[in-house]
C-alpha positions in Angstrom: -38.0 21.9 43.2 -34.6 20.6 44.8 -31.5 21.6 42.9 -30.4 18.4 42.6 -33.5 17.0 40.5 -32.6 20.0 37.1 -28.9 18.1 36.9 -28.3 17.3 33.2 -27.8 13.5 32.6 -24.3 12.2 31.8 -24.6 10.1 28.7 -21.5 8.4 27.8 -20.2 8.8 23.9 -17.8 6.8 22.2 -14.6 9.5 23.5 -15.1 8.9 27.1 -15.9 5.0 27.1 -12.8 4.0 24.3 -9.6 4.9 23.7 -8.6 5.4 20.7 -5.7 5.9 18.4 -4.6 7.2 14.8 -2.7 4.4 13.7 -6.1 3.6 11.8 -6.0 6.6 9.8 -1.3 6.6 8.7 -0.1 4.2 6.3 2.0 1.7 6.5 5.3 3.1 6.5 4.2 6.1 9.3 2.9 2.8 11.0 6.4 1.4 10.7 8.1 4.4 11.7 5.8 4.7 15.1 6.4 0.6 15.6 10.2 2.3 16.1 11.0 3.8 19.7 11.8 7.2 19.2 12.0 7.0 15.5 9.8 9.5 15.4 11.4 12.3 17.4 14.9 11.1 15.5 13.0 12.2 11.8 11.8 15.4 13.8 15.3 16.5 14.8 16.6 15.3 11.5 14.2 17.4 9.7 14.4 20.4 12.3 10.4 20.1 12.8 8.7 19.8 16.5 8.0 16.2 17.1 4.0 16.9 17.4 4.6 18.1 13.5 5.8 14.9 12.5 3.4 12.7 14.7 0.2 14.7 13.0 1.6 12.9 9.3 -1.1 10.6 8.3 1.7 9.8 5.7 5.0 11.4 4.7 4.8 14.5 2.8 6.1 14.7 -0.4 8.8 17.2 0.1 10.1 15.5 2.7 10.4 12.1 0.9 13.9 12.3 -0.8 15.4 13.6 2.6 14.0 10.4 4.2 13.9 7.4 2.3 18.0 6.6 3.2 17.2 7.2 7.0 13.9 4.7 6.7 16.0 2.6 4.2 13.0 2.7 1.8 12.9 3.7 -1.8 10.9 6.8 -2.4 8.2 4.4 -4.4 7.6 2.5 -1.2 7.6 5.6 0.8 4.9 7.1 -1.4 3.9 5.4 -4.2 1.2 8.0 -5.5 4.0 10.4 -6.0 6.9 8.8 -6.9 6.1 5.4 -8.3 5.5 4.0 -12.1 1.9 4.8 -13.4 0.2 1.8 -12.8 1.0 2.1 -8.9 -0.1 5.6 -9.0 -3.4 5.0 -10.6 -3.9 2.1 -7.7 -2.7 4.3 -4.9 -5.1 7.3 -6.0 -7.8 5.0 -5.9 -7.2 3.5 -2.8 -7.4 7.2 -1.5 -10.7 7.6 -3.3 -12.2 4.8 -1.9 -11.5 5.6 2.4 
């Protein structure tokens, strides 16, 4: 047999045929901070972390929230309300997570 005719067939999956990106998987305020050109690399040099570091957050870490909420000129509930907010918002924000 010809070389040619034992060549493994090419079948196309989902990575080579569509791009796509990970704003599906950050909330909204890592959402808003990416909307922002170069906001991210700004809370990477303000934080002294690589900018890859910072672009990896599906949402802001929770050590990092008090140190960011003046710069995004959000409160530290609206930055992460399963952390820092009343209760109620952190028994709805905990079950969001449960349900994705």
């Amino acid at each position: 047999m010809p070389m040619s005719a034992h060549r493994i067939k090419f079948v196309p999956t989902r990575r080579y045929t569509k791009r796509t990106t990970r704003d599906h998987r950050r909330d909204d305020v890592m959402k808003m901070v990416y909307s922002r050109p170069g906001f991210g690399m700004r809370i990477a040099e303000h934080l002294g972390l690589s900018y890859q570091v910072v672009s990896a957050w599906k949402r802001v870490p929770a050590h990092h929230v008090m140190t960011l909420a003046p710069m995004l000129e959000l409160s530290p509930e609206q930055i992460r309300p399963d952390v820092f907010g009343t209760n109620k918002k952190r028994r709805k924000a905990n079950a969001d997570n449960v349900d994705q």
